[in-house]
C-alpha positions as CSV (number, residue, x, y, z in Angstrom):
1,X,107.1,123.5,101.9
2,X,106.6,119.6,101.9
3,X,105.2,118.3,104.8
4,X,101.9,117.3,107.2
5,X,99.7,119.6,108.8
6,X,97.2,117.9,111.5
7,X,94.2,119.1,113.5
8,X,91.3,118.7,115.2
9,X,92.8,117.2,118.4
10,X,90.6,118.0,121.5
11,X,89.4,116.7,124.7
12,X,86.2,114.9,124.9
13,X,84.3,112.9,127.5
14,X,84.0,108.5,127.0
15,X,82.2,108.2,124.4
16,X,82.4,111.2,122.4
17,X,83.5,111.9,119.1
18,X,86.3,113.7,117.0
19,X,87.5,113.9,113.6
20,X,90.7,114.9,113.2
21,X,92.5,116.2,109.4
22,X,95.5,115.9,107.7
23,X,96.6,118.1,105.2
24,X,98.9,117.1,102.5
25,X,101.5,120.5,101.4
26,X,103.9,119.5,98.2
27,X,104.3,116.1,98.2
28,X,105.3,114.5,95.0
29,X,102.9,111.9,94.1
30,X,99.4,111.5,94.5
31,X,98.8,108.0,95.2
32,X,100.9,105.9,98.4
33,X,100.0,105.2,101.6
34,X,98.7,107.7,104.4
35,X,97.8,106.7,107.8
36,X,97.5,107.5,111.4
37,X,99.6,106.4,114.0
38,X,99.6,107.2,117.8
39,X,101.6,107.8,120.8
40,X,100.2,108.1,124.5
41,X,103.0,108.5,127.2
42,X,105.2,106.1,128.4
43,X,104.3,103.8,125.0
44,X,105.5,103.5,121.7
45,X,103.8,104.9,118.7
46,X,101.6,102.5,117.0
47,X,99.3,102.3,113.5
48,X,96.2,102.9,114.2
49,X,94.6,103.3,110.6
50,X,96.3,103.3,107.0
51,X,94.2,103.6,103.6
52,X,96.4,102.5,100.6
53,X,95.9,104.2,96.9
54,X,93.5,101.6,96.3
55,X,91.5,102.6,98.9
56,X,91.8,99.5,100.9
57,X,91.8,100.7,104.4
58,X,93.1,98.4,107.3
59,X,93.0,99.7,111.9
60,X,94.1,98.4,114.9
61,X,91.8,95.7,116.6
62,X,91.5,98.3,119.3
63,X,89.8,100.9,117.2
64,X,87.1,98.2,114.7
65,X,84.2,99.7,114.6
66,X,85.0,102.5,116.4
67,X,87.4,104.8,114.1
68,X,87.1,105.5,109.9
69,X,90.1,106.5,107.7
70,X,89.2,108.4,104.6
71,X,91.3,109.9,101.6
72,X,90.8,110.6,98.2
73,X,94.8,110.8,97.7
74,X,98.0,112.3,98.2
75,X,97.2,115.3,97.6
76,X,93.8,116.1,99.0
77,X,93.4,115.9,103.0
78,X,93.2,113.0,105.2
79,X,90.7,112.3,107.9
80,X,90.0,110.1,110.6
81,X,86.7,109.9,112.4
82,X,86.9,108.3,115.7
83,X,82.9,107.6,117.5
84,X,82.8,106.1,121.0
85,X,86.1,107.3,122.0
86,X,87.7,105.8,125.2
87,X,90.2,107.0,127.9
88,X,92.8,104.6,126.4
89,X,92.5,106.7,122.9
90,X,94.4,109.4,124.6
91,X,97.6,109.7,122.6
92,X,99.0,112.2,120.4
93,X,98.2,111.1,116.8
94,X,100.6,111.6,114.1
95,X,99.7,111.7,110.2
96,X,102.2,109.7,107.8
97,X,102.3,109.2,104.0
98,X,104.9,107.2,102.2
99,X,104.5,106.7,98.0
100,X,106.0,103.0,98.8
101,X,105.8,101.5,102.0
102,X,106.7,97.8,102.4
103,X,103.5,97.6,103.8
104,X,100.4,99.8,103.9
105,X,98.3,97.0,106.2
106,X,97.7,97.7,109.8
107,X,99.3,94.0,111.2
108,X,101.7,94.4,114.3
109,X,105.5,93.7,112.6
110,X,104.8,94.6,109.3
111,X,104.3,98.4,110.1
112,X,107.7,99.7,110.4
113,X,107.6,103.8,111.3
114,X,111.0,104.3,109.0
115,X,108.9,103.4,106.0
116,X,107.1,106.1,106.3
117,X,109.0,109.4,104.9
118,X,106.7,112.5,106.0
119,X,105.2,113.3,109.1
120,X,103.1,115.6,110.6
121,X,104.1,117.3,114.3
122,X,100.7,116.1,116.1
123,X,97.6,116.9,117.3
124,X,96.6,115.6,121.1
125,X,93.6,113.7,121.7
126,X,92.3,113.6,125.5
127,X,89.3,111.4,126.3
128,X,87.9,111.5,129.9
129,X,86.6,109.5,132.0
């Protein structure tokens, strides 16, 4: 079966961490585009970090500093390990990989979710205050 599998959603206080993982099942290529994106309620879903197959990794100004993509490739798992998390992280966050995106870069209206063919269901991330 081709597809996404994502864990390590939780609930953690302000400040806490979590690293959530995304494993790769069948996909045919190894090298493209993965990323995270998120959705809290009420919003749309947004990039929040993508690593390309050259490793170049690009986030959201809201998580700098704060979250780190990792990936060796398409078909080994993906992580991303948020530090200093804030109420305002709470979303579900969704894994995507795509062999050829128009765009693997994390700048608002060049990410386009339709370029991105697989998906994984979610994982929830809760941060209180």
């Amino acid at each position: 079966q081709v597809g996404l599998l994502e864990s390590g959603g939780g609930s953690v206080e302000t400040g806490g961490s979590l690293t959530l993982t995304c494993k790769p099942s069948g996909l045919p290529y190894s090298g493209g585009c993965m990323g995270w994106f998120r959705q809290a309620p009420g919003k749309e879903r947004e990039a929040v970090a993508l690593i390309d197959d050259d490793d170049t990794t690009t986030y959201a100004d809201s998580v700098k500093g704060r979250f780190t993509i990792s990936n060796v490739n398409a078909k080994n798992p993906l992580y991303l390990q948020m530090n200093n998390l804030k109420p305002e992280d709470s979303a579900i966050y969704y894994c995507a990989a795509d062999e050829f995106p128009p765009s693997c870069t994390v700048i608002p209206g060049q990410v386009d979710l339709d370029d991105f063919e697989y998906w994984g269901q979610g994982t929830q991330v809760t941060v209180s205050s």
